[in-house]
TIKOLFI-161793 format. One line per 8 residues: their letters; for each residue x, y, z of C-alpha. Coordinates in steps of 0.001 Angstrom, whole numbers. Example, Ala and Ser with C-alpha at 12.3 -4.5 7.8 and 13.67 -1.06 7.14 Angstrom:
2
AS = 12300,-4500,7800  13670,-1060,7140;
This chain:
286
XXXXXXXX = 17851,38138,-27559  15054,35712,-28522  14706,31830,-27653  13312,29722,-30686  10143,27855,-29845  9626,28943,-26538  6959,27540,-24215  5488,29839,-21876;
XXXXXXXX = 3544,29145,-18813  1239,31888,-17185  -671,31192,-13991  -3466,34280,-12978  -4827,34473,-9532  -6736,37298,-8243  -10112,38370,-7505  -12865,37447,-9778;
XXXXXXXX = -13715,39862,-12523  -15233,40217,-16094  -12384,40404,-18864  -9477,38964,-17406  -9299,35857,-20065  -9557,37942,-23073  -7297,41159,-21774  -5212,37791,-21382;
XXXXXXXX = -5394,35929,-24296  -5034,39392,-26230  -1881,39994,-24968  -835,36549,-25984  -2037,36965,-29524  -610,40797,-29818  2954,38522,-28880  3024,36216,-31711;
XXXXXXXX = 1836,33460,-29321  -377,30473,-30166  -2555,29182,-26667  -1346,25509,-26704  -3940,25405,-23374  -6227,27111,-20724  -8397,26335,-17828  -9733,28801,-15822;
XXXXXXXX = -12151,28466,-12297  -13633,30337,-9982  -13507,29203,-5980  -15564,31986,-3988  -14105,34918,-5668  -11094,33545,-6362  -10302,33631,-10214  -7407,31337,-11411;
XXXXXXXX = -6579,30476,-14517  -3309,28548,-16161  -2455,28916,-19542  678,27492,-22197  1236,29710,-24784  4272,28430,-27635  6085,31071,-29195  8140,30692,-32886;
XXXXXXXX = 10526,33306,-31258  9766,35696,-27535  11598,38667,-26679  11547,38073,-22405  12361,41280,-21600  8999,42600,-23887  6923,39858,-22594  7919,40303,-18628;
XXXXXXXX = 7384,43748,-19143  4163,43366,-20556  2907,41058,-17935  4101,43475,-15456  2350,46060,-16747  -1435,43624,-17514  -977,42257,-13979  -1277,46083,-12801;
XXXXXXXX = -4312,47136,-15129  -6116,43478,-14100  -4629,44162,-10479  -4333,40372,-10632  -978,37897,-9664  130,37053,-13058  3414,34516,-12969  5389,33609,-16098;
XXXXXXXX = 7217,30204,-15941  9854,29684,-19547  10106,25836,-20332  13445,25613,-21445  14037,22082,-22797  17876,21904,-22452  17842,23317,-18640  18220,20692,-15923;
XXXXXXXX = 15130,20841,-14482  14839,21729,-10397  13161,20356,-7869  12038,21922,-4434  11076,19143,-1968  8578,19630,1181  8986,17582,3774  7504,17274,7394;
XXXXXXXX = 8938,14879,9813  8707,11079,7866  12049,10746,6233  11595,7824,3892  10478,9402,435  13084,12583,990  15815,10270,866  14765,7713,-1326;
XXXXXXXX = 15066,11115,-4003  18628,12207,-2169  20202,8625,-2500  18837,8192,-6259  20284,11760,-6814  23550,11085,-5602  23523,7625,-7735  22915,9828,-10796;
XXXXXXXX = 19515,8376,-11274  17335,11409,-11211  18389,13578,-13876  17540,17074,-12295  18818,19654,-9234  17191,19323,-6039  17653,22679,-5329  15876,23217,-1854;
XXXXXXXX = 13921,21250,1075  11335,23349,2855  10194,21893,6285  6995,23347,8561  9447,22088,11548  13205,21269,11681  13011,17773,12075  14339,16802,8873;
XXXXXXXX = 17157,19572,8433  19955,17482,8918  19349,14614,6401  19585,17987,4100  23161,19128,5783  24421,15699,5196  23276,16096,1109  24172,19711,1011;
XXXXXXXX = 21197,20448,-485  19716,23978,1599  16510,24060,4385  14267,26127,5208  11610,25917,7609  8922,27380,7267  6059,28124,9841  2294,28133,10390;
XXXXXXXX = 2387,30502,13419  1119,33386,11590  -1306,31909,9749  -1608,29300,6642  -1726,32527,3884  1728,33489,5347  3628,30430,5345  2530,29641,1767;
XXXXXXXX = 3474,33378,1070  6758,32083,2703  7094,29223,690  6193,30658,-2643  9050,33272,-2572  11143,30109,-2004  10055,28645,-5145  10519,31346,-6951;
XXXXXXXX = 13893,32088,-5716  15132,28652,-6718  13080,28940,-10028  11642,25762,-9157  10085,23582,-12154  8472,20879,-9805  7252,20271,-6286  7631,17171,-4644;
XXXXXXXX = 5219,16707,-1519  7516,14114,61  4684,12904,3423  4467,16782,3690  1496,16510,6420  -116,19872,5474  -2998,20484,3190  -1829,23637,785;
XXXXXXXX = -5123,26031,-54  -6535,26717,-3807  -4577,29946,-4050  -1340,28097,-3941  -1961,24755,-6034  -3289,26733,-8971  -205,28436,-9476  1497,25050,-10122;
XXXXXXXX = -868,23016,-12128  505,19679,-13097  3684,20571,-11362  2765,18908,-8037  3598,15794,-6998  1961,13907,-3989  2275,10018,-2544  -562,8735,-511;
XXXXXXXX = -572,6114,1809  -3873,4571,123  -5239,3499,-3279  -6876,6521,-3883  -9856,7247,-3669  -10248,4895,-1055  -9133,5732,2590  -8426,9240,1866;
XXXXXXXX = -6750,11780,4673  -3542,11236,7061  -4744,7863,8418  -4908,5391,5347  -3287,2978,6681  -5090,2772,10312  -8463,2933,8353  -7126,107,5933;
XXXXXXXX = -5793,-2470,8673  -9426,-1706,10798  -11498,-2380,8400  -9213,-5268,6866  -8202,-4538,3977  -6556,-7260,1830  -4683,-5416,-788  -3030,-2105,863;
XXXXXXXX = -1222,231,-1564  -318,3765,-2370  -759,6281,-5018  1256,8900,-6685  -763,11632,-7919  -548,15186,-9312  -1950,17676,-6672  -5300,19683,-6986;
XXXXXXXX = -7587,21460,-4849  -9786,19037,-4346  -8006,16836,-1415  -6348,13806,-2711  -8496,13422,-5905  -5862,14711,-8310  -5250,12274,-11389  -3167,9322,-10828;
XXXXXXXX = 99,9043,-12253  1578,5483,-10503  323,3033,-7957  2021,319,-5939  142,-2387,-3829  994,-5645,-1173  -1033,-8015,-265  -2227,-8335,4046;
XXXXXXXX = -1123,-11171,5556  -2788,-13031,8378  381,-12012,10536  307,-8812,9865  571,-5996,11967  -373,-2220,12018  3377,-1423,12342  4274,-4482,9711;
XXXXXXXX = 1541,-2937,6873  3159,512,7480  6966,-412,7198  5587,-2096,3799  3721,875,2962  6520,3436,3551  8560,1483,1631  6461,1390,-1373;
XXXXXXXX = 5593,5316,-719  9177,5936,-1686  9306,3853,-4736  6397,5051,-6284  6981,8615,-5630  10303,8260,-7112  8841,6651,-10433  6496,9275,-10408;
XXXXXXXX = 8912,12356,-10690  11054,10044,-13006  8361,9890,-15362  7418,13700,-15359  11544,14370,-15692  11609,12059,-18701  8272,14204,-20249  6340,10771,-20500;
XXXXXXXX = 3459,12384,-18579  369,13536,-19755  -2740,15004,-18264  -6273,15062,-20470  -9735,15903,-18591  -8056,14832,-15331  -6453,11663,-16074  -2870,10735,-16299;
XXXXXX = -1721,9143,-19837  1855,7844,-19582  3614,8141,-22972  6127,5426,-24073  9748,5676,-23563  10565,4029,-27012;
């Protein structure tokens, strides 16, 4: 059975080789589809590309099957992700051990102010299982042990089990690798504890209160492989006072971590968001 006006996402990662966008953008063509967008890169012999295809009407079945069968022939990773405007979308949340932006989403949830499923938390530890037991909402840890390719192996079979839409990096203290983040463009979501692109890395906030900063913020951003330097999608800032304290600037900062991290998944929930040669336009509610 067909969908009217489907949008259809592909991500393509695999080893770099000559043909892969047009054996791609064939296909699409040979479908009925119109390419709404593409990028494509090439990271030491990695090839990635992301492409939105709209569709007047797609047969699923025909176009999973053909994807199957391309991904084989290209022997490439080729994912299919089906916009469906009327779905609730879901979320899957990663978390390390801070607690402060994961429940700022659970309590807004659970006041019916975020208008989607959290559908899983994934933790590299265990330290934050329980605030997930108390919301019901299912954990799973996964480890670095064996290596960083096989805990994002780990996670992305996660994702995919949960079908989830967007990931929320929620103080997740681990940097995720090319291979990963070009499977999701645009669909993650980061807070750092800086105005970016100043202070960048896990210690924004030391590096901020040593060197004096007067205004001390944090940044919501879309996540890319280039470490924190995705585009911008909300800030929040506070002014340093005299009395001040390292511990005083971060229970401000964390504070204003949640808030902004939260406005920034509001505003990709409500489709207000944007993204045009790497910068963030926020479309009006009205």
């Amino acid at each position: 059975m067909g969908i009217d006006q489907a949008l259809v996402e592909l991500t393509v990662i695999g080893k770099d080789r000559k043909g892969v966008v047009a054996d791609i953008t064939n296909f699409i063509f040979a479908k009925g589809g119109n390419i709404e967008k593409v990028n494509q890169k090439v990271t030491r012999g990695l090839f990635g590309m992301h492409l939105e295809a709209s569709f007047p009407k797609i047969d699923r079945v025909s176009l999973d099957t053909g994807l199957t069968a391309l991904a084989k022939k290209l022997d490439m990773e080729i994912k299919v992700h089906y916009e469906e405007p009327n779905r609730i979308k879901n979320i899957g949340i990663l978390v390390t051990k801070e607690s402060h932006c994961l429940e700022k989403i659970l309590y807004s949830k659970k006041k019916n102010e975020l208008k989607a499923n959290v559908s899983i938390i994934i933790g590299n530890d265990l330290s934050l299982s329980q605030i997930a037991s108390k919301f019901k909402i299912p954990f799973h840890s996964v480890s670095y042990t064996d290596g960083i390719d096989m805990a994002e192996q780990n996670i992305l079979k996660l994702i995919e089990k949960y079908n989830i839409d967007l990931i929320v990096l929620a103080r997740y203290m681990r940097i995720l690798t090319p291979n990963f983040v070009w499977r999701f463009p645009n669909r993650i979501i980061n807070i750092h504890p800086s105005l970016l692109p100043a202070f960048p890395g896990a210690l924004a906030y030391a590096q901020a209160f040593e060197r004096g900063a007067k205004i001390i913020g944090c940044t919501a951003h879309f996540v890319t492989d280039d470490l924190d330097q995705g585009p911008i999608i909300c800030q929040n800032a506070f002014k340093v006072l005299e009395k001040d304290t390292l511990d005083s600037i971060k229970m401000k900062g964390r504070n204003l971590e949640a808030i902004a991290l939260l406005k920034a998944i509001q505003l990709y929930l409500e489709g207000r968001l944007e993204v045009y040669w790497g910068r963030v336009f926020t479309k009006s509610s009205f």
